[in-house]
N, C-alpha and C positions, 0 to 999 in steps of 0.2 A: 209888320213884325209878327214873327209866331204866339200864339197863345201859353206857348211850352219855354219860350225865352224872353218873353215881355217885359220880365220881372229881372233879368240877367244881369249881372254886373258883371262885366268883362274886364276883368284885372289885366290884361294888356292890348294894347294898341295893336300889335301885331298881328292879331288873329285875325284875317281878312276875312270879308262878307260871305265869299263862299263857304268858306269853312263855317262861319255861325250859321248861312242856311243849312249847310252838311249834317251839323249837329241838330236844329230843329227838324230837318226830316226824318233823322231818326226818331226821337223823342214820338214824335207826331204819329210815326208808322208802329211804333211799338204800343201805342193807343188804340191805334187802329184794329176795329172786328172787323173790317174789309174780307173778303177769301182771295183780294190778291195781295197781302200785307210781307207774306214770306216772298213773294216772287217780285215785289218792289224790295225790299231791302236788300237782295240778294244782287239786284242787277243797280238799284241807282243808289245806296249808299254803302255798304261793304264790297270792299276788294275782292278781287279770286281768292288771295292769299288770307283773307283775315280770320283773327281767332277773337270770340266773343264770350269770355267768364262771368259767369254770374252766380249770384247764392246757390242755382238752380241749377247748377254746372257748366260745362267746358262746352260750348260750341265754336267750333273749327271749323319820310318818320319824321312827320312830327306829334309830339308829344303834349298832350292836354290835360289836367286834372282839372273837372267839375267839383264844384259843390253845389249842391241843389238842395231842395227838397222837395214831395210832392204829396197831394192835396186827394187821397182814396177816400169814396164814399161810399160804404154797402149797403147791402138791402137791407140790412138790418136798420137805417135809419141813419147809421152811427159813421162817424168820421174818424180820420187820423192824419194828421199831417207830420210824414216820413222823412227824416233829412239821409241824403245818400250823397256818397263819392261816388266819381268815375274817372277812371284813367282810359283815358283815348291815345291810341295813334295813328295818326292822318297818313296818308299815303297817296300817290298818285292812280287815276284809274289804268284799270287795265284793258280798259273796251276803247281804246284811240280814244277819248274822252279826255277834253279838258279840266274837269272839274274833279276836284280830292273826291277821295273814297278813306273809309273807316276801315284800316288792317288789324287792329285790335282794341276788343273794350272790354273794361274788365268794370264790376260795378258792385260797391262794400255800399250796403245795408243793416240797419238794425229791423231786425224782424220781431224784439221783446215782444211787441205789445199789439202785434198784430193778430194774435189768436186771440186775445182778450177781449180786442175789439170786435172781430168779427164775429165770437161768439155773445154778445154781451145783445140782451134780451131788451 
């Protein structure tokens, strides 16, 4: 099991394996300082079609909402543990590929107390 869904509590049955690794490799890749972390996302978990919203803006069916939270550590020493939604939708690949792909994520964060932190001496 991934490091990013260990902790997961999967509120339905239905969500099959691949889909829960679908969603750990994103997680995973979006961690990732790799230099090939855009050209993995790109081709083994989002769609041709998918649109990806975030705090940060608009990057351009079935239906998932996450609850999570996650665990930022800065240099500054100092910690925060962040809770965020995300709405997903699962789609089929488009590369003759068996396996879902991600057509849209959209992802609601509170960002309050992140400057606080990060500047906090």
């Amino acid at each position: 099991m991934s490091y990013v869904t260990n902790a997961t509590a999967w509120l339905s049955d239905s969500i099959n394996s691949q889909t829960k690794s679908l969603i750990a490799a994103f997680y995973e890749l979006a961690d990732s300082k790799e230099e090939d972390t855009g050209h993995r996302l790109s081709t083994e978990v989002f769609s041709n079609e998918a649109t990806f919203i975030s705090p940060s803006g608009t990057f351009s069916k079935t239906e998932l909402v996450l609850l999570g939270s996650v665990h930022k550590e800065f240099i500054n020493k100092k910690s925060l543990d962040s809770p965020f939604a995300a709405h997903i939708v699962i789609g089929s690949s488009t590369q003759a590929l068996a396996e879902p792909r991600i057509d849209f994520t959209e992802v609601f964060s509170d960002k309050s107390r992140l400057a606080e932190v990060m500047s906090a001496r």
